[in-house]
Phi, psi and omega in degrees: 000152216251220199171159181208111186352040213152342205211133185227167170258136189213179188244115142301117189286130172091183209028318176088200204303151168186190184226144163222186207252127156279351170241173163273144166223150157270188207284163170055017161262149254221133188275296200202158182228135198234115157346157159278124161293335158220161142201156165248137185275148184286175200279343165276015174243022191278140168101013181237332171251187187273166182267324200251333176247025171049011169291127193256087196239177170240150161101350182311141157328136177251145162311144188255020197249299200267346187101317199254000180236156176228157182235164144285342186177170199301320181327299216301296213305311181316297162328338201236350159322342181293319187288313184300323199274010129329315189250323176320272140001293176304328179263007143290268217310301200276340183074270178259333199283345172268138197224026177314156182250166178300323176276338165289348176269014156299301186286283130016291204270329216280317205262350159293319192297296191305334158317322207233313194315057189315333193213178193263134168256196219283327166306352174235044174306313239212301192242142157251151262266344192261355152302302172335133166311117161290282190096010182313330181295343178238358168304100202257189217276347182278314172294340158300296187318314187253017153286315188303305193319305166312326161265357136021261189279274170358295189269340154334273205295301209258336217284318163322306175254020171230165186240137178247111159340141165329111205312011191242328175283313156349280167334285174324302173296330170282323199277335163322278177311341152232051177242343183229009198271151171223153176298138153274112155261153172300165160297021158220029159075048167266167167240148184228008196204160157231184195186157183228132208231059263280302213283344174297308198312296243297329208251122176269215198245158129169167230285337158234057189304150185278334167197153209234165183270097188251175161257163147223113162080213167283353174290150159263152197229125197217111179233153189267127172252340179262160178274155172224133198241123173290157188112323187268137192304127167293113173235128178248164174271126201259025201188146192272069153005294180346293172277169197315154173296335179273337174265328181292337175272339167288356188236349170316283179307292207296342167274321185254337171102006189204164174267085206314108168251043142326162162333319169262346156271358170265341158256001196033032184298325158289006178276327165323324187259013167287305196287131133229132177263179202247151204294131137250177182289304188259169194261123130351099170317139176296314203293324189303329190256323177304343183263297195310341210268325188280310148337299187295282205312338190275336172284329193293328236263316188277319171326287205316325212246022171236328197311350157280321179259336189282138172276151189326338190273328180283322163322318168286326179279327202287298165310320185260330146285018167269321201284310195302330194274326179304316170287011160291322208242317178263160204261143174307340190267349164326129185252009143295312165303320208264316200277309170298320191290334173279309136347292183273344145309312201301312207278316179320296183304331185267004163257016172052046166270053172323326185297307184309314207264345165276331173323305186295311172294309176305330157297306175309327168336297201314319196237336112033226142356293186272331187277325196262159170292131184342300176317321182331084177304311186330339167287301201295282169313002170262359232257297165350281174324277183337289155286020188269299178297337169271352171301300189309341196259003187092347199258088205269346156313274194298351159300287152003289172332275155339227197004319196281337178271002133326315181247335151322277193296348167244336187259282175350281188301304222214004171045005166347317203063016190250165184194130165322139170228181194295147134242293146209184216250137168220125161287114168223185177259136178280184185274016191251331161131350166327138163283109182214167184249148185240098183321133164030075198268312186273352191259025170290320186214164192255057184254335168331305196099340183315007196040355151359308191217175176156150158101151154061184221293352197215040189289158154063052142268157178304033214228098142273334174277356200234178193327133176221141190252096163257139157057037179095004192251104166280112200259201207066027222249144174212110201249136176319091182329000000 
């Protein structure tokens, strides 16, 4: 077994395999940064990044065989043909018909990687890929389907360049990859990609993680939001902090199989001001906020499950009488309110409405700020949205700000080193009539549909940190070992 500076594998009691730190690091020091063993660029982002170094240009090269994947340069392409000519061909061959899902092409490259692989690469100093938790014992029956489906699709789609292991290690390896694949995001915390990223799987989870997982490039990059002292466990969170102590352990179990008792879920001490109902004269009946908590999960739930046929207007009525039956009982600062209202910005922004989508956004900030943990990018990337849309709109003060508390919350706070770069552009009219353009207007929000974000009770929130399921893949993911 390989080793990584700084850092060891050990048996965590009740958790099973996990990693700590053998030195101190402080906040924003970087513990270790680990290769991809694979990855796939998803399929809506093909003509705006490289297929093999996720670099995002205009002017990329196109493949001359199939048409659908780009490069930045000859280099790129030589490099990344062993993963392409996976696809390449078939998606001659097959046209429109080919539909492999993400994970199945994941999965794709992972049995290629293997093939060629003679020895442990750089990506298994600690753990190898073939270590990784399955969880096949806990697999319930819907999610078996739509693991068969995926092999399937594997042999349809692949079955030219690859030898396929036995239909039951199959089985094992899709449920391995989404129990452990994770997003690639960009510098604005879009996800453009997923990966499996072995020596990562390893850090287990919880609800006040020690350090949270960014990229550079296809890399992962695992960095400390806590000062770490040796001896303290590396945790990252695999579910988006925001919510309640009860949705964040319902969405543990249906992914991950197991229950967080960290600090904070054991004293549920933030959840009042997560619930925050709104002051009246008389104090709000429980059953009155209980029913109401069973409303919100149920709207995000028909939002999710419409939000593809319904049109931008319906979609926008749908948020704001929710927010209205909600603003009886909850407070704006309620991240049930905070989840709609991030919706109804997202749509807001795709009817190229800017009055609307700041509207939404000056609120969401607000609260923001106080509900997520100092670490959060998600402030920062709203800060991001924001000023983007007041540059455009002209309004260069607050724009300016807004940016500037981008790089407050990332470079300052955290030594991230990091910063938004452009992505495009959509022009629309304001109500004064000025022409203005609205920065990275669909790939900002998942009212698009773009498969960005997704899955289980809380697809399409406003959450980079937290879990996101494409095609069955849970990311963010870390499983009891």
């Amino acid at each position: 077994m390989g080793s990584i500076a700084g850092l060891e594998r050990f048996d965590s009691p009740g958790k099973g395999r996990a990693l700590r730190v053998t030195r101190p690091f402080k906040v924003g020091e970087l513990l270790y940064s680990c290769p991809a063993y694979t990855y796939v660029l998803s399929l809506e982002e093909r003509g705006y990044n490289c297929e093999f170094c996720f670099a995002r240009k205009e002017k990329l090269a196109r493949c001359g065989k199939c048409k659908k994947a780009f490069y930045c340069n000859v280099k790129c392409q030589k490099e990344d043909w062993a993963m392409h000519k996976l696809e390449c061909s078939a998606m001659i061959a097959f046209k429109e018909n080919w539909c492999p899902s993400e994970i199945c092409r994941l999965v794709a490259r992972i049995l290629a990687k293997k093939k060629t692989m003679k020895e442990r690469c750089a990506s298994e100093n600690i753990l190898l890929i073939e270590e990784i938790q399955s969880h096949m014992e806990d697999v319930d029956n819907e999610k078996r389907e739509m693991h068969e489906a995926d092999v399937a699709r594997l042999h349809r789609f692949f079955s030219k360049h690859l030898e396929f292991p036995d239909h039951k290690d199959l089985l094992t390896l899709f449920a391995q990859v989404a129990c452990n694949g994770f997003t690639i995001e960009d510098d604005e915390l879009s996800n453009i990609g997923t990966a499996i990223y072995p020596d990562v799987a390893l850090i287990n989870h919880s609800c006040c993680p020690s350090v949270i997982v960014t990229n550079n490039g296809t890399s992962a990059e695992v960095r400390a939001v806590q000062n770490m002292k040796p001896g303290d466990e590396v945790l990252i969170s695999y579910i988006d902090v925001l919510f309640p102590t009860d949705d964040r352990n319902n969405r543990l179990r249906e992914c991950y199989y197991f229950t967080c008792d960290c600090q904070d879920c054991n004293n549920m001490s933030k959840d009042k001001e997560k619930l925050k109902v709104r002051k009246q004269s008389d104090p709000i009946e429980p059953e009155v906020i209980s029913n109401m908590v069973r409303y919100a999960r149920k709207t995000i739930g028909e939002f999710r499950a419409v939000k593809h046929t319904k049109t931008p207007s319906e979609l926008l009525e749908m948020c704001e009488q929710s927010l209205e039956k909600m603003g009886a009982v909850f407070d704006d600062a309620n991240v049930y309110m905070l989840h709609v209202m991030y919706q109804a910005m997202g749509v807001c922004l795709y009817m190229q409405d800017p009055d609307g989508t700041l509207r939404y956004g000056e609120k969401i900030i607000k609260h923001y700020r106080k509900l997520y943990p100092s670490y959060s990018l998600n402030v920062s990337s709203m800060f991001l949205k924001l000023g983007r849309l007041y540059m455009g709109l002209e309004r260069r003060s607050a724009g300016v700000s807004a940016l500037k508390k981008v790089t407050v919350f990332n470079m300052q706070r955290h030594s991230f080193g990091w910063y938004p770069k452009p992505r495009f552009n959509i022009p629309v009219t304001t109500n004064h009539g000025h022409t203005c353009m609205l920065y990275n207007a669909v790939q900002l929000f998942v009212y698009t549909g773009n498969g960005h974000n997704g899955g289980g009770l809380w697809e399409g929130s406003p959450l980079h940190d937290r879990v996101v399921q494409r095609d069955g893949i849970k990311m963010r993911s870390k499983v009891k070992k």
